[in-house]
N, C-alpha and C positions, 0 to 999 in steps of 0.2 A: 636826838642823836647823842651818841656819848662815846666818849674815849675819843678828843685829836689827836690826831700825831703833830699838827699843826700847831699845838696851843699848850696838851696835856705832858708832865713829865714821864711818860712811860717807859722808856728805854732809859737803865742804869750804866751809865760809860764809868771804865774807869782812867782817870786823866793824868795825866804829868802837870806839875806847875807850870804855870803861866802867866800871862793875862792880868794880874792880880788876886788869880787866883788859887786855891793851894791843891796839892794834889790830891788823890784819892775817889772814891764813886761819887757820883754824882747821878739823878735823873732828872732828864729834860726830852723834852720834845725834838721831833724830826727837824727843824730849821737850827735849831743850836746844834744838835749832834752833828751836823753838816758845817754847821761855823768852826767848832774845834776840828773837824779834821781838815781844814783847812790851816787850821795854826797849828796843826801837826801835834798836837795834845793828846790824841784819845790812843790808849794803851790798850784796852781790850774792851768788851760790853758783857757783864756778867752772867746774862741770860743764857748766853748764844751757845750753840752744839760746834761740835767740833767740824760736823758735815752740814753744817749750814753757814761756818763761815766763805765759801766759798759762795752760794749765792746773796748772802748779806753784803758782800765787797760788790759785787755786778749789780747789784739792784742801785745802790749809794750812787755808783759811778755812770750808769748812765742813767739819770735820774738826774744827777749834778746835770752831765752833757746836755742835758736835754733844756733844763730849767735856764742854763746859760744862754747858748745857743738861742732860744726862744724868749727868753724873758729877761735876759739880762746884757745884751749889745755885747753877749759875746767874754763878758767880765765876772768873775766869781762874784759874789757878795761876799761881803767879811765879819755880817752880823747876822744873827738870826730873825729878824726884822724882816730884811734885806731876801733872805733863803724862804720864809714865810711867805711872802708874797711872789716870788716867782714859782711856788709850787702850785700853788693858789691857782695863779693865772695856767701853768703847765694843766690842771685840772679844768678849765673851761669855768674859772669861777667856782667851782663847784665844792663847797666846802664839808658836802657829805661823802665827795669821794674819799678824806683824809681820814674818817670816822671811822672805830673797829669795827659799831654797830652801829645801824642806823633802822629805826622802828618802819618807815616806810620802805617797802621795797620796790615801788619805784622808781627810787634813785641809789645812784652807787652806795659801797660802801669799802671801806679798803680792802683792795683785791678782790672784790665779790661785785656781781656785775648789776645790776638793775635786772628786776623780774618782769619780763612783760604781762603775763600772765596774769598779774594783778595781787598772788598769794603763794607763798611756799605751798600751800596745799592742791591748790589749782596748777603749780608746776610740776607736783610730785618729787618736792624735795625731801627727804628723807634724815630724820635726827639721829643716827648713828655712829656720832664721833665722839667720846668723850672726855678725850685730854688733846693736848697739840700733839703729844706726841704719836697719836695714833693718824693724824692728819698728812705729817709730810711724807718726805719718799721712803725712810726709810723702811725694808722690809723684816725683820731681824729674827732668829731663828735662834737654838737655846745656846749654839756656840758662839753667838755677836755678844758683845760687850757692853752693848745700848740694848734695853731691853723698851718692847711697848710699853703703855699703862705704867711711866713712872712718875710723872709728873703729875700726883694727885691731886695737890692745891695747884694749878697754875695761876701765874700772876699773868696779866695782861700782854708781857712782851713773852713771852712764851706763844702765846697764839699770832701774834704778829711776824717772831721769826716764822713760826711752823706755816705760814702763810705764803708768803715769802718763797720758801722753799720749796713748797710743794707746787703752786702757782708757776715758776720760773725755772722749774728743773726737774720735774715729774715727764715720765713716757707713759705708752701704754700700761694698760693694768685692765685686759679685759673689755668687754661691749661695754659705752657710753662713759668708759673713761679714755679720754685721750689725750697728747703728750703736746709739749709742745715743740714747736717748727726747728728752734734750734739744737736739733741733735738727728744723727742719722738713723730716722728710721723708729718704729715705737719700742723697739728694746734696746737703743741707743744708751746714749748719755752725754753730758756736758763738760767737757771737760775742758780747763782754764790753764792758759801755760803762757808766761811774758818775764820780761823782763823788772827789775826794779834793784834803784840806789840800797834801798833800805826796806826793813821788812817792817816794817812800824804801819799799822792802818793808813795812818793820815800819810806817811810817805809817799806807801803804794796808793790811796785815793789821788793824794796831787797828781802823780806821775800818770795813773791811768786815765784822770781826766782831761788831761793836756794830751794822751794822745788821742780820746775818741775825739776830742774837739779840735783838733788837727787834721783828722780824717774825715770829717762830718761829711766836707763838701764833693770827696772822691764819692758817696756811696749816693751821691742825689740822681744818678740814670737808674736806682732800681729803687729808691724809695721817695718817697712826697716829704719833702724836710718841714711840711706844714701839715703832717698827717697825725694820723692818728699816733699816742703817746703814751697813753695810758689807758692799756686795754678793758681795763674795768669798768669807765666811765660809761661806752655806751652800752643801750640793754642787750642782751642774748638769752635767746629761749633755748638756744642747743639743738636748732632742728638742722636737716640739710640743707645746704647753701645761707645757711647765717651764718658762716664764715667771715669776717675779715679779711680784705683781699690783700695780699703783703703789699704791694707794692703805693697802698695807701695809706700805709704804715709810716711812722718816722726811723729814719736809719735806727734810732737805739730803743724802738718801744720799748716798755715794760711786758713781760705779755703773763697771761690767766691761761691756763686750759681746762680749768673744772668750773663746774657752778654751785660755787659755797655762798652761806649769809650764814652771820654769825649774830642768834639772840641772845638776850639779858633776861630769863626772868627770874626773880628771886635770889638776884644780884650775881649770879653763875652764868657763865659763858656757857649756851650749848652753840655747838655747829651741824648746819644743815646740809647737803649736797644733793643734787639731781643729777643722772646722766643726761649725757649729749649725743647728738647721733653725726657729730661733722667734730671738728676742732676747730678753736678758735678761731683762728690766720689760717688762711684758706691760701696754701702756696700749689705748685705743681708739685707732683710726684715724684720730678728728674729733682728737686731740687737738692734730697738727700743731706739736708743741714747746712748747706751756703748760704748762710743767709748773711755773710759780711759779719757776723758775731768780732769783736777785738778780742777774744782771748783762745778763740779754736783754730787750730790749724788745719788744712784741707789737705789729703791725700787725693794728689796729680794724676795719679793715673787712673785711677775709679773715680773721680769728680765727687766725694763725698767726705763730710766733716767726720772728722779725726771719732771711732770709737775705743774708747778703751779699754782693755780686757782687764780680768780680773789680775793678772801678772804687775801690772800697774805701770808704775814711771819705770820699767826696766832701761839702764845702758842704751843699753841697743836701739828701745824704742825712743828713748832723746836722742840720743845723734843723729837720728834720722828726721826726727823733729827740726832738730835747732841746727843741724850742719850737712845734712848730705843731699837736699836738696828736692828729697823725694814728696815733699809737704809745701804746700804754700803756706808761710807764717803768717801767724795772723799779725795784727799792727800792733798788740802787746807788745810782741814778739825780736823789735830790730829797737836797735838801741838808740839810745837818744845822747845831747850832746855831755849829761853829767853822768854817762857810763862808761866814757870812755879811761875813766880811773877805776875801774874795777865796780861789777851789778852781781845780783843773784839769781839768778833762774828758777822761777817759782810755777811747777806744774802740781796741778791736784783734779782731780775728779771722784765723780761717788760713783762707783761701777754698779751696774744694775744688770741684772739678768731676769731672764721669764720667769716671774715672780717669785724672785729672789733679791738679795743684796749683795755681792760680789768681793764688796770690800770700800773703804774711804782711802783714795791712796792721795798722799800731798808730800811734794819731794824739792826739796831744796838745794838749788848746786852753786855752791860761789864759783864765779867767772873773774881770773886776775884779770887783774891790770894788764899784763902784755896781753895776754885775749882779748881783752875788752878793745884795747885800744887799736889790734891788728884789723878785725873783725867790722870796728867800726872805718875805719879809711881807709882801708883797703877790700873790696868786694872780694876781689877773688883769692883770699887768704881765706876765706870761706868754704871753698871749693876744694883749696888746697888739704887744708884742716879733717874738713868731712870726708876728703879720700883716707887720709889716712884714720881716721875712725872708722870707717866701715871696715879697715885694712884688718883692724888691731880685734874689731867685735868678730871677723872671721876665725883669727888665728885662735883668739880662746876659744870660738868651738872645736875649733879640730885639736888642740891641747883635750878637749873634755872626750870627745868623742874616739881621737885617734891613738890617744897615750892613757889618757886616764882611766877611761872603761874597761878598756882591754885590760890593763895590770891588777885592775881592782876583780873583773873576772876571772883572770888566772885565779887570783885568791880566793876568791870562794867558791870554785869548783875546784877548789885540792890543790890546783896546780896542770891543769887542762891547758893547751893552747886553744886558742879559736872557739874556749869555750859560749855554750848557749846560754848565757847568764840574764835573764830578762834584766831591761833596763831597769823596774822598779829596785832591784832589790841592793843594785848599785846607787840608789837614787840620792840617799843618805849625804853620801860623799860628794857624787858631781854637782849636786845643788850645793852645795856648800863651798865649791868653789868657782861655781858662776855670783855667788853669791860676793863672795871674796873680791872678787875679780870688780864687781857692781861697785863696791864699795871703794876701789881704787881706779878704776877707769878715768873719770874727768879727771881728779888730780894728775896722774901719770899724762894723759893727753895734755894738760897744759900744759904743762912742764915742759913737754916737747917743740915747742913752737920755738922753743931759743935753741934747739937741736938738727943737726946736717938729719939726711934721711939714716944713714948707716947708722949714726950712734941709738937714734931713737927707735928704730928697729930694735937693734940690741936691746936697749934697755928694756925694753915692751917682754921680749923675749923672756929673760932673764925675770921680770916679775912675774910672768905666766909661772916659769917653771918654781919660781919660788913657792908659789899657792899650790902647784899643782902636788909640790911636794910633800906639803904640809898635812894635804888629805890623805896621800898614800900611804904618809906614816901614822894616820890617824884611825883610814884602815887596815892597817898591820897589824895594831896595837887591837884592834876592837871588832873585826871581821868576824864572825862564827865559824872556824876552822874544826874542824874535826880533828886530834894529838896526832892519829898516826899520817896524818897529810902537811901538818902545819909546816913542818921545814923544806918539804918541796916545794910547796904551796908558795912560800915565800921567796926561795931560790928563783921561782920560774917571775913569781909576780916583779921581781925587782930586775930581774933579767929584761921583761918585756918595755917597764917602765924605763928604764935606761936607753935602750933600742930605740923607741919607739919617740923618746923625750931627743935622741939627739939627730933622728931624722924631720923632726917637726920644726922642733926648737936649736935648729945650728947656729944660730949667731949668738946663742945665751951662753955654749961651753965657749968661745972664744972671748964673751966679754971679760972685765977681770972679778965682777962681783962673785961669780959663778963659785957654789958652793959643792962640794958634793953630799950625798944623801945622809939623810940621819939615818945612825941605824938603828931600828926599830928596839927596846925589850923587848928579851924572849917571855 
């Protein structure tokens, strides 16, 4: 066996001072990196992708949960001693489950399951991966940013994160690859959205661990709190009904959906995999990604975990997330008692499509103090809050739709009423102030909680028409007008835009910010 995570330094953190000791990287083993972020030391881990820090925080976190919970009366450990031997025991004893590699297959080896079989050859495993970065999810095409095959020397924690990753956040990809349980559906995704004091690792680790092990004991009617934990331990050949049954599961398994082992020979990591003809965790059908996950939220009226489109954290789809009621939040999700001085609202997922990548979207929203604090003692300031967000995400469309289009079409059909202006070729401008609009949305909605409804209206109003302003003179200036139409062109488009701005937008001319139009160079 070789490579602990148990024992060996492979993961490089890098730390804040502390402890007595100074800051800067450092490499240690999975029980230490566990000890600092508990003393809230660890700054970043240098290895790590920017689309793997989201399943590197879920893996840590219920992992902690589970080791406590199970091994520890319920109490963190505050050494790595302490964290070493409750993984130990979380593994069944089993000290090759912590290994990268382990030469029998056999027995586990991290994230790679036991081969019944007896041989990667008699399983039909297949040697064709050969960097991490060809291993995890992502799919990446010549316009991504993250290209394959770049990681030609890798170091050991490269295949550990890419493990990781692809193991706990991989959907389908084709016959005898399959995804796992928590996401809707095989062209799904995972997507992570809660609350937290502070954006620092070890913050967000304290704070998520306190609440999966706050909730442990809600989730014990669907899952065996003495169950299964770490799904690689036992063997899987990948045939049907080798399944894992969830409900023999522990609320926070870790879970695997492919069959990797990872050899050494000639001191180089290859990686091997075979397809499967079932997946892992063998749930129902209807179950569509409920599976109690703490950081998914579930959409109420289809009974299925939150998917995210490639558009990503838009406005619109947080409000409806975090305030209007339409989503069961997940237990990230509600605040706890040191948010009630102001948290940030941290959603990210990797969007994935049929055999493609979508995008990595991870969005950050500070919640004040007056939110925070309304939000948390009082429920139905909740209710209150999210009507009027869905109020505000209505009216910028019909700003985009009812004023903006229309004026922007006058314009480039010469000067047309009721012109047929396909939306693409307006597309320039109204995206860019839905865009606008994205970018000031939460702020302006906090803002208003210390607001009667009339003034916050108003103000809503009045910022609409500011942006919306902004593009029309942006399309005046930069439209492709033809010389002999450009001044009726413009007469009519500003005409419509005026009309059209103070039958939508009436409470924005009576406010006193209310400006009137710039006017354009000719």
């Amino acid at each position: 066996m070789r490579h602990s995570l148990l024992h060996d330094p492979l993961i490089r953190v890098r730390l804040t001072e502390g402890g007595g000791e100074r800051r800067g990287v450092q490499a240690a083993a999975l029980p230490q990196v566990l000890a600092w972020l508990v003393e809230e030391r660890v700054q970043s881990f240098e290895a790590l992708q920017a689309h793997q820090q989201q399943p590197w925080h879920s893996f840590l976190v219920q992992l902690a949960a589970m080791a406590v919970a199970r091994e520890c009366d319920g109490t963190a450990p505050t050494d790595a001693a302490g964290w070493r031997d409750a993984l130990l025991g979380l593994a069944g004893g089993s000290a090759a489950a912590w290994h990268l590699v382990v030469e029998d297959v056999s027995e586990p080896a991290f994230m790679q399951p036991p081969v019944p079989e007896g041989s990667l050859d008699e399983a039909g495993y297949k040697s064709d991966i050969a960097t991490p970065d060809d291993l995890d999810v992502l799919i990446t095409s010549k316009s991504h940013d993250v290209k394959s095959h770049r990681v030609t020397q890798p170091r050991l924690e490269h295949w550990l994160f890419a493990l990781c990753t692809l193991q706990t956040m991989e959907g389908f990809l084709g016959r005898g690859n399959y995804g796992i349980v928590r996401m809707n559906g095989g062209f799904g995704n995972r997507p992570s959205v809660g609350l937290t004091a502070g954006l620092g690792w070890g913050e967000r680790f304290a704070r998520d661990l306190e609440v999966l092990l706050d909730e442990r004991e809600a989730l014990a009617d669907r899952y065996d709190l003495d169950g299964h934990a770490l799904l690689w331990v036992a063997p899987w050949d990948g045939a049907k009904g080798s399944g894992l049954p969830l409900d023999d599961c522990d609320p926070y398994f870790v879970e695997i959906c492919r069959r990797i082992r990872l050899t050494e020979p000639d001191e180089a990591i290859r990686c091997w995999r075979a397809n499967t003809k079932a997946q892992r965790v063998d749930a129902p059908d209807a179950l569509n990604g409920r599976t109690g996950d703490p950081w998914t939220p579930i959409e109420k009226d289809d009974a299925k975990a939150l998917t995210l489109g490639g558009a990503g954290f838009t406005y619109d789809t947080l409000q409806q997330i975090f305030l209007s009621g339409e989503y069961t939040r997940p237990a990230a999700l509600e605040f706890r008692d040191d948010e009630r001085e102001g948290a940030y609202l941290v959603a990210q997922a990797l969007v994935r499509g049929q055999g493609k990548t979508e995008g990595l979207h991870r969005r950050v929203v500070p919640v004040t103090r007056q939110v925070s604090g309304r939000l948390f003692s009082d429920p139905s300031e909740r209710e209150r809050l999210g009507g009027r967000a869905g109020q505000r995400v209505e009216l910028a469309s019909d700003v985009q739709r009812q004023v903006l289009y229309p004026a922007i079409a006058a314009l480039l059909s010469g000067g047309r009423e009721n012109a047929d202006v396909d939306w693409e070729e307006a597309a320039g401008w109204l995206d860019a102030f839905d865009d606008a609009v994205d970018a000031r949305f939460f702020e302006a909605l906090w803002a208003s909680v210390e607001q009667e409804e009339e003034e916050a209206r108003a103000d809503w109003q009045a910022t609409l028409l500011e942006l919306a302003r902004k593009q029309f003179a942006d399309a005046e200036r930069s439209a492709p007008v033809a010389a002999i139409h450009r001044w009726h062109a413009r007469s009519k488009a500003r005409s419509i835009f005026e009309s059209r701005s103070r039958d939508v937008l009436e409470d924005a001319f009576d406010a006193p910010s209310e400006q009137p139009a710039d006017e354009a160079p000719a």
